[in-house]
GUPAKE-44971 format. One line per field, with one value per residue: x, y, z of N, C-alpha, C in turn. Coordinates in nm, 3 decimals, padded with zeros to 5 digits. Example, Ala and Ser with C-alpha at 12.3 -4.5 7.8 and 13.67 -1.06 7.14 Angstrom:
! GUPAKE-44971
n_u <- c(01.319|01.285)
n_v <- c(-00.569|-00.225)
n_w <- c(00.780|00.708)
ca_u <- c(01.230|01.367)
ca_v <- c(-00.450|-00.106)
ca_w <- c(00.780|00.714)
c_u <- c(01.320|01.290)
c_v <- c(-00.330|00.003)
c_w <- c(00.780|00.787)
This chain:
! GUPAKE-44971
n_u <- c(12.293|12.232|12.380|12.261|12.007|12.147|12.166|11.972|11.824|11.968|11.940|11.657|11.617|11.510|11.284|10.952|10.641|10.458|10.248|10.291|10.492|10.623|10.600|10.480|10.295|10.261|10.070|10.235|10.223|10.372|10.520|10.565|10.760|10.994|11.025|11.150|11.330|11.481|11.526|11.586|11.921|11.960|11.908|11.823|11.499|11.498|11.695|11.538|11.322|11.391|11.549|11.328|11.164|10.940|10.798|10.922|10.754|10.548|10.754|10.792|10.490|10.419|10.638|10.498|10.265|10.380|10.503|10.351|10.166|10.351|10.339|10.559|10.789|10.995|11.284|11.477|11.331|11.154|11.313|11.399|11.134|11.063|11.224|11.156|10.916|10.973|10.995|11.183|11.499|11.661|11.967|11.968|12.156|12.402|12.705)
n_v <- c(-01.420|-01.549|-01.744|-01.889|-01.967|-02.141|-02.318|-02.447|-02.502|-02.751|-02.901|-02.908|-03.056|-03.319|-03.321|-03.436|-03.422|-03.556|-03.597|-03.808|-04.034|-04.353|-04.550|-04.425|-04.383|-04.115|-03.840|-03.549|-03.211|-03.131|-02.843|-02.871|-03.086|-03.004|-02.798|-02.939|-03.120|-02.877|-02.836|-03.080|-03.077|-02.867|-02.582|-02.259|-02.106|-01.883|-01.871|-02.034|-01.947|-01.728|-01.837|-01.897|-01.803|-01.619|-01.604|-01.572|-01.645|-01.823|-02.023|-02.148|-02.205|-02.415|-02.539|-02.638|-02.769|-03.017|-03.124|-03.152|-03.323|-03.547|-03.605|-03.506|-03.357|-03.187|-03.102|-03.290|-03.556|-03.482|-03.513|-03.805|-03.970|-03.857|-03.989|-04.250|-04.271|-04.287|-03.989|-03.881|-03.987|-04.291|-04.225|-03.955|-03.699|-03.847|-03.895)
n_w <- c(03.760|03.525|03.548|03.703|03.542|03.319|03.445|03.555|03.321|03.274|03.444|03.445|03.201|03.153|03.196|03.175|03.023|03.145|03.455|03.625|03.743|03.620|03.758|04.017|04.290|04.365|04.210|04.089|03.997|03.648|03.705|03.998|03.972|03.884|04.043|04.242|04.142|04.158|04.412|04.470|04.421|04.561|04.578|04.662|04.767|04.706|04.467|04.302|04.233|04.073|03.851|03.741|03.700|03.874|04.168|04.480|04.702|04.557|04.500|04.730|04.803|04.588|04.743|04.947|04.895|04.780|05.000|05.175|05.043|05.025|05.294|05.420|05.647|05.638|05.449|05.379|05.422|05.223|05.013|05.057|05.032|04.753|04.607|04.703|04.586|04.341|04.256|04.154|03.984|04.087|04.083|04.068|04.166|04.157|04.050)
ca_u <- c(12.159|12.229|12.496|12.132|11.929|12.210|12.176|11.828|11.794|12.056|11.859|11.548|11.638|11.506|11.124|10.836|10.495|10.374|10.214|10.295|10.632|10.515|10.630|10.478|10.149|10.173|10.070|10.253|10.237|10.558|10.602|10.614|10.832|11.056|11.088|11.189|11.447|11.593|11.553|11.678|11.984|11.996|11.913|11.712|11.377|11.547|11.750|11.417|11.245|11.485|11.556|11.204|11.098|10.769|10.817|10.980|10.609|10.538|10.777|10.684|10.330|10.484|10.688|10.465|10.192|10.499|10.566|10.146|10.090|10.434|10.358|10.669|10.818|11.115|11.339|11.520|11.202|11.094|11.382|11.395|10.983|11.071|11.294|11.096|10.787|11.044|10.976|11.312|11.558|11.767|12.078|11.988|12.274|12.529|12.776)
ca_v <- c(-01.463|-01.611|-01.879|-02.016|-01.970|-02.224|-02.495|-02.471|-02.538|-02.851|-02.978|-02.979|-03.097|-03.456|-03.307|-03.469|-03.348|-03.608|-03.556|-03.897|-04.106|-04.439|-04.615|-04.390|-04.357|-03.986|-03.764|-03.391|-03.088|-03.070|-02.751|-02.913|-03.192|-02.896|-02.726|-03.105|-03.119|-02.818|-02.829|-03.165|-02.992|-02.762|-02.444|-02.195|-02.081|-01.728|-01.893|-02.102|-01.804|-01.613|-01.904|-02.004|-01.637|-01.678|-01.506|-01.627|-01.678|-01.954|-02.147|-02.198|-02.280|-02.482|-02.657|-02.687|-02.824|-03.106|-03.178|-03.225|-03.411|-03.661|-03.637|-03.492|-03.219|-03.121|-03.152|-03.430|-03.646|-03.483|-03.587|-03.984|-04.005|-03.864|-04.083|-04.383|-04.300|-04.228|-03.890|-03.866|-04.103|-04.368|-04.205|-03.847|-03.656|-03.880|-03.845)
ca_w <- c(03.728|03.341|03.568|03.797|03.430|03.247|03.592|03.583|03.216|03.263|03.593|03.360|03.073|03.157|03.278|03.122|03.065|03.228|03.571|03.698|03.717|03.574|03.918|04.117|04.317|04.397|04.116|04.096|03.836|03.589|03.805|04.112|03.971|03.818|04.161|04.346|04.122|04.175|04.535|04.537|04.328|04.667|04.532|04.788|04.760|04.595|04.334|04.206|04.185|03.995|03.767|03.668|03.686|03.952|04.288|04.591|04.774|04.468|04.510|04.902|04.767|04.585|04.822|05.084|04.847|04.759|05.149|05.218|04.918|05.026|05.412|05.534|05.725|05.623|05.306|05.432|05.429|05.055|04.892|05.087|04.970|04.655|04.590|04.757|04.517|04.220|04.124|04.146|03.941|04.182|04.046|04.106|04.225|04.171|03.873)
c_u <- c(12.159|12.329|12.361|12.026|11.984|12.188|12.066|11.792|11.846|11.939|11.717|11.489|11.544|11.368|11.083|10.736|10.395|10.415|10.287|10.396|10.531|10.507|10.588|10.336|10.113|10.183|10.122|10.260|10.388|10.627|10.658|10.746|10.991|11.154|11.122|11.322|11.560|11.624|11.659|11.886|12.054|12.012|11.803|11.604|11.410|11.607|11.621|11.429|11.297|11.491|11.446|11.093|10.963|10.875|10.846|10.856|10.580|10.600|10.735|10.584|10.365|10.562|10.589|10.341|10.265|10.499|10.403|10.128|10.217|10.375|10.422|10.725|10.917|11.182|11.414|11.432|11.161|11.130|11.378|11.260|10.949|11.110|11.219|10.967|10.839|10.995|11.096|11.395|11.674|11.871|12.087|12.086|12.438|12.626|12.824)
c_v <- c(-01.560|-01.746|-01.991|-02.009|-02.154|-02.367|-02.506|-02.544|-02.708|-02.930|-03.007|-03.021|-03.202|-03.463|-03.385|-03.409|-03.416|-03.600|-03.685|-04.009|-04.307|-04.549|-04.574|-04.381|-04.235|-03.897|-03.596|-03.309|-03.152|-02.945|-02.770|-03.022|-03.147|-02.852|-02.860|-03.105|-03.019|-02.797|-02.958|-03.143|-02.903|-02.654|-02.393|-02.178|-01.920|-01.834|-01.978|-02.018|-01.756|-01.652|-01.934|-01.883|-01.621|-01.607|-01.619|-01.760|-01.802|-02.016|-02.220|-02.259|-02.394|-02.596|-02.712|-02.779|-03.023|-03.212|-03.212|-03.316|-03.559|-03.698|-03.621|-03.356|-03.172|-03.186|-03.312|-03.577|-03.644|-03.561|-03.722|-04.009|-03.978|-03.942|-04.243|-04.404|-04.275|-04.127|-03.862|-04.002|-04.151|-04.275|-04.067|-03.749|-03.701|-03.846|-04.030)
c_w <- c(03.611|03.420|03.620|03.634|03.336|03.361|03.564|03.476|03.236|03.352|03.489|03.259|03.051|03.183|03.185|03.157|03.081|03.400|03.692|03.655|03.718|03.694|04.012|04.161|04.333|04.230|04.165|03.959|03.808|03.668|03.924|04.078|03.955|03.985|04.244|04.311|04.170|04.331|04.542|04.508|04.466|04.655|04.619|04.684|04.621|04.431|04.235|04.143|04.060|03.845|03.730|03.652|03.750|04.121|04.359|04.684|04.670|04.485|04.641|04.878|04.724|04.652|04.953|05.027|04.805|04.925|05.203|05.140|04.920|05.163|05.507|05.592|05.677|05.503|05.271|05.340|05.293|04.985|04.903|05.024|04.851|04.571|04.611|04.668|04.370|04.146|04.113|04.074|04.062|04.188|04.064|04.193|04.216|04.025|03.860)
């Protein structure tokens, strides 16, 4: 549990508490922007949870509020439209 606490912290080191990436047209919470990352990151729906201390069922809300509010179906699609509206940085993932 204290190993997905230390990733989580790392993964959101970089948040802002702003709502809206200054490039971007869609506006999301810091929570939602929080849980993008760590999805995009590839951590399940459990390990959010666990790590951000909020029930399983939240993050779902969560994500599905994310995937209505981009347009897309599946994670696939989140992360390419995340990416395409930069809530995500270009470089995300890579080292």
């Amino acid at each position: 549990m204290a190993r997905h606490s230390t990733k989580t912290k790392k993964a959101t080191r970089h948040l802002t508490p702003t709502t809206r990436h200054p490039k971007s047209s869609v506006s999301i919470t810091p929570r939602q922007r929080e849980i993008l990352r760590l999805v995009a990151l590839g951590h399940t729906n459990r390990e959010i949870a666990g790590s951000l201390g909020i029930s399983v069922r939240t993050v779902e809300v969560h994500r599905f509020n994310l995937m209505r509010r981009l347009n897309v179906r599946n994670v696939a699609q989140l992360l390419r439209q995340a990416l395409q509206q930069n809530l995500l940085p270009r470089n995300f993932g890579t080292k």
